[in-house]
N, C-alpha and C positions, 0 to 999 in steps of 0.2 A: 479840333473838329474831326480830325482824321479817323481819332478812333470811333466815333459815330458809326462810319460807315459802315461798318458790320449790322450796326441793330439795323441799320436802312434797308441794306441790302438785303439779310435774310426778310425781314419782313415783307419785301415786296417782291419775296419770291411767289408766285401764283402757287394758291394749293397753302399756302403757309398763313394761318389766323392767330388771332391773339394764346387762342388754345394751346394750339400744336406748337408756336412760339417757343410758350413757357415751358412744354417737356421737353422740347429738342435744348432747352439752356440748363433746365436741372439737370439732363443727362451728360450734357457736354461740357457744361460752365460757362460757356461763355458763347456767342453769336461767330466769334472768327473760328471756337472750335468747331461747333455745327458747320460751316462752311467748308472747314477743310478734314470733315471726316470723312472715314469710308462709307460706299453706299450699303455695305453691307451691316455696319454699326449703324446707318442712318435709321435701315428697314427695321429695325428692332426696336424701335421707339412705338409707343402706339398709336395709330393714325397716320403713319408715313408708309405710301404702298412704294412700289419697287420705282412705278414710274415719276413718282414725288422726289423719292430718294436721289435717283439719276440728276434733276431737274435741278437740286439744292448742290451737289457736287460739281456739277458744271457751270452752275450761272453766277456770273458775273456783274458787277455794280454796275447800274445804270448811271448813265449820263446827269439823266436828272439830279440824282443824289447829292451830285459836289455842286450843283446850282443852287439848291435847297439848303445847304448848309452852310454855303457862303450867306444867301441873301439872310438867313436866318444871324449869322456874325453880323452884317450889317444894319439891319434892324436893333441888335442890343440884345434879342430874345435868347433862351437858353436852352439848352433840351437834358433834359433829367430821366436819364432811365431808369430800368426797374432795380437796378446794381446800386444806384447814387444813393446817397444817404438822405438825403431831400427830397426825396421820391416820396411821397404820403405812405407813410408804413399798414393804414389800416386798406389803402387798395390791393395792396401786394396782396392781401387774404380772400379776396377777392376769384372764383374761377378761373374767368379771363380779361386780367389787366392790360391797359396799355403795355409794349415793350418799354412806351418810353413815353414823354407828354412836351411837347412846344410851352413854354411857359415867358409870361412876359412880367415879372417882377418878383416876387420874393415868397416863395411858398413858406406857412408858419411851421418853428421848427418842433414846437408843443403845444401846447393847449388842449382843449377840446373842440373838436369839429362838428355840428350842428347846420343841415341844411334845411332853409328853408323857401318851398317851394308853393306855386298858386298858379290861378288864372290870371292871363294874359288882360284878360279884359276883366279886370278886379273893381270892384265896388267901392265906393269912399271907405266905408270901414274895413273891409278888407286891408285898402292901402295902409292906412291909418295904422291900425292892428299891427302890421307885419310890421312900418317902422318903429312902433312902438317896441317891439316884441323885442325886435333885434337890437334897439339899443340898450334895452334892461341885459339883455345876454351877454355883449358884448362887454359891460360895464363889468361882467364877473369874469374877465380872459376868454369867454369863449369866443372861437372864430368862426364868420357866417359863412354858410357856403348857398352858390345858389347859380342860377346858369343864363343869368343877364338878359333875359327877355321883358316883354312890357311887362306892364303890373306890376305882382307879388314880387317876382324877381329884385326888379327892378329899386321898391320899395324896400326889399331887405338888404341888398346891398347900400342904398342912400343912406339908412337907418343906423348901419354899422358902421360908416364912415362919417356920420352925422356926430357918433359916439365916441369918435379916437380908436375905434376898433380895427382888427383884424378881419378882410373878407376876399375870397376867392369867386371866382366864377368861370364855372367850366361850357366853353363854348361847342354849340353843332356846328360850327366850319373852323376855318383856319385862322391864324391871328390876321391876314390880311383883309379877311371879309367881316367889317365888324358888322353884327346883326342885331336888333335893330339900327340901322343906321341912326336914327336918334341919340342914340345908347355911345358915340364916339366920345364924348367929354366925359361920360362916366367908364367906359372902357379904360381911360386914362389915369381915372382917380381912382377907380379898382386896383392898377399896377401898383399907384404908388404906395396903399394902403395893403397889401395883400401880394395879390397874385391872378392873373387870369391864363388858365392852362385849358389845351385843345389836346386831341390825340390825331387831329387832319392836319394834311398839310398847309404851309401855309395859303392858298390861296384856294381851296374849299369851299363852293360856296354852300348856303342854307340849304342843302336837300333833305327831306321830309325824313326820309330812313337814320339820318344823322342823329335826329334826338332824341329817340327812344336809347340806341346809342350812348349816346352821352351822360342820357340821366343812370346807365348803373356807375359812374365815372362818380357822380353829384351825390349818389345813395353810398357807394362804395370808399370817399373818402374821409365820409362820418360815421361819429357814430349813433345819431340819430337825425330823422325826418322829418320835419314839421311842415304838414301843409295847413295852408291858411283856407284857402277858398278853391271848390274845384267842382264844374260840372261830375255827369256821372259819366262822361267820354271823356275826361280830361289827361291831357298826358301826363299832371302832376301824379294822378293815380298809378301812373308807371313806375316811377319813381320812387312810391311808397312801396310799390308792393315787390320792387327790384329791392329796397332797405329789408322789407322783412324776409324774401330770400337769402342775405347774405348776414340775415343774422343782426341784424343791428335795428333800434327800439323806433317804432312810429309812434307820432302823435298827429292830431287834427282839432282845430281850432274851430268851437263849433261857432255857425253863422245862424241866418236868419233860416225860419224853417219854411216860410214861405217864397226863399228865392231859389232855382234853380241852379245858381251855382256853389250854394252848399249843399246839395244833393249827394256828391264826391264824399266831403270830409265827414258828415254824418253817417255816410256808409261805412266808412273807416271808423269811426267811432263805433258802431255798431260791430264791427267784427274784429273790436280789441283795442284800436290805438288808442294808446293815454288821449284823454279831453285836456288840451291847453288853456290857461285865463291866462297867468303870468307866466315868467318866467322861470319861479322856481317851479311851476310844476314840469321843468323842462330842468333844471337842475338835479332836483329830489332824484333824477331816476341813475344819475352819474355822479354822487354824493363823492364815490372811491374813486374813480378818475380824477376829480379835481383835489382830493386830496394827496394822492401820489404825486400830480403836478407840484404842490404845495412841496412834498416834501423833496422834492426832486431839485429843489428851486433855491433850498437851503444852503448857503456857503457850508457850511460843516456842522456834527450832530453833537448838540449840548451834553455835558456831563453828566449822567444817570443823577438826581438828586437823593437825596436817604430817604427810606422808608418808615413809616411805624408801623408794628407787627399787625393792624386793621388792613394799613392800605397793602401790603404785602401779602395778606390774607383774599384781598379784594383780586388783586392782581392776577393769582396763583388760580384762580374762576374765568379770568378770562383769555378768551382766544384773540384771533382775527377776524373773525366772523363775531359780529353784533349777539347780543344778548337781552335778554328786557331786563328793567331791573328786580320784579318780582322773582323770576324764575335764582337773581344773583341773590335775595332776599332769602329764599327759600333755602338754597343750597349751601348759606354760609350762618343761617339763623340768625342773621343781625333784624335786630327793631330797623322800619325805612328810615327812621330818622339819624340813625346812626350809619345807617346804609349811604343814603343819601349822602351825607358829610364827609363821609372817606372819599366817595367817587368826584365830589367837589374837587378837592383836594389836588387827587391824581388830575382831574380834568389843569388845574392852574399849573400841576408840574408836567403838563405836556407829556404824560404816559397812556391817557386814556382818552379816547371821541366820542361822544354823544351824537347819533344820530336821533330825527323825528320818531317821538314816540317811546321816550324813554328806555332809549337800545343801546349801551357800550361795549366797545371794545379796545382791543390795546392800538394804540395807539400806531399807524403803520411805522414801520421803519424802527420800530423799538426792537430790541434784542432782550429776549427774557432773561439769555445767559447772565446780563452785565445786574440783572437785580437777584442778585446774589447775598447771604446771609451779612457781607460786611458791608452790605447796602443800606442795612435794616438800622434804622434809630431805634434804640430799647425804649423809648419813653413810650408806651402804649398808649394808645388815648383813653381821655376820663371818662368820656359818653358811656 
């Protein structure tokens, strides 16, 4: 725990945000560097004025800090900073990342991260919808994320631990103050099942400013957002529109058009997000993430199989980036049905992927180098 104390201490130097954090650590490397550099290498960072500079070179770890971090040991919790290899890789791309996150069980080390979010005071089919949703996802590796409140929340995380899945929830206070208090037995079955990570300290409690806060934490450590149901002042809309800030895919699950609280997701709907029914249409949009997890996933990479001069022909058209099969028709003059047949072929020797809508390409993770002339079977095909 000792080495902690650096991310503690800078951070709670007054004048110092998640921002100015992370360039005093890109410039320096490290939090104990920032503390023991000069104020005249501090004032050279951007953001840090002379009287900042002074204030980071003299101060000193608070008292609190080594209380914090004990009681933190004794509870079991952990703290993952932005250095840790368990630290959610896609926050780090993020603006302004936590330095670090209070975490209470086992953040997932791959998959895909998918949050889903809603009203507090969600409708039967809302409820319904969201556990449905999340156990269909969950069933294909993905991991739920979502920020443990009544409702939509609530429901996606039941949903994906209803599934045998993986789910996360990032809370507005500290692991001591669970909120909703309702939410205690499920707080617990989130740990065991996932992970529930804060960026407050431990005892935090619900202030209002905390989860606008939190939700770019909820947006920032997926890579997309699904809300289910949401007024047109709902904080899930924050959330959405902090996901398509930072770059990563919304969706909205449309509702009823005479309630009120799809008023939110229809509007999203209207100015772009994917319309969710199932789940694949939440997969469809992350086809190459899951299949780099796939290949990622593989003890070690099968022996190039031989080619005949068609499928070696077929091959030599394609890239990494998808293709139709007309446009491969076109460019290589095969009849489709002889088209068709070769790319069969390649698809059962694991060279080639078919995406919706009749689109191939090579297959990730292949190396074109190894299909090489003494790769090539001479038996041409007879088509």
């Amino acid at each position: 725990m000792s080495s902690l104390r650096p991310w503690f201490a800078l951070k709670s130097v007054p004048g110092v945000g998640n921002l100015l954090f992370r360039r005093l650590v890109e410039q320096f490397g490290s939090p104990e560097a920032v503390l023991t550099a000069d104020v005249t290498g501090l004032q050279a960072v951007q953001g840090v004025t002379s009287r900042l500079a002074v204030s980071i070179r003299q101060y000193r770890v608070p008292d609190w800090v080594d209380r914090e971090l004990e009681a933190v040991r004794q509870k079991g919790y952990t703290i993952v900073t932005q250095t840790d290899p368990t630290y959610p890789p896609l926050l780090r791309q993020i603006p302004d990342p936590p330095p670090f996150l209070y975490v209470y069980g086992s953040l997932p080390a791959t998959g895909l991260n998918i949050a889903v979010v809603g009203s507090r005071n969600a409708t039967n089919y809302g409820i319904s919808t969201t556990r449905q949703l999340c156990m269909d996802l969950v069933r294909q590796q993905v991991n739920i994320v979502s920020g443990m409140a009544r409702g939509v929340d609530t429901a996606a995380h039941s949903g994906a631990i209803a599934a045998g899945g993986c789910t996360v929830s990032v809370l507005g206070t500290g692991l001591n103050r669970i909120y909703p208090s309702e939410n205690k037995g499920l707080f617990h079955k989130i740990a065991e099942n996932g992970a529930v990570v804060t960026e407050f300290s431990l005892d935090t409690g619900p202030d209002a400013h905390h989860f606008p806060a939190r939700n770019r934490i909820i947006s920032g450590m997926c890579h997309g957002t699904v809300v289910v149901e949401a007024t047109g002042r709902s904080g899930s809309l924050i959330t959405a529109r902090l996901a398509a800030e930072q770059n990563r895919e919304v969706f909205a699950v449309p509702g009823n058009i005479h309630s009120f609280k799809s008023v939110g997701t229809h509007t999203l709907i209207k100015e772009g997000a994917k319309l969710v029914v199932h789940a694949g249409d939440v997969l469809d949009e992350f086809e190459h993430i899951q299949t780099r997890e796939q290949e990622a996933s593989r003890p070690s990479k099968p022996s190039v199989p031989p080619l005949t001069d068609d499928e070696a022909m077929v091959i030599d058209c394609l890239e990494a980036d998808s293709v139709h099969i007309d446009d491969l028709a076109r460019k290589l003059t095969f009849p489709s049905g002889r088209l068709s047949g070769v790319l069969l072929q390649l698809e059962l020797k694991g060279l080639v992927s078919q995406s919706p809508g009749k689109r191939f390409a090579l297959t990730p993770g292949i190396d074109r180098q190894q299909l090489n002339p003494c790769n090539i079977n001479k038996e041409v095909s007879s088509e």
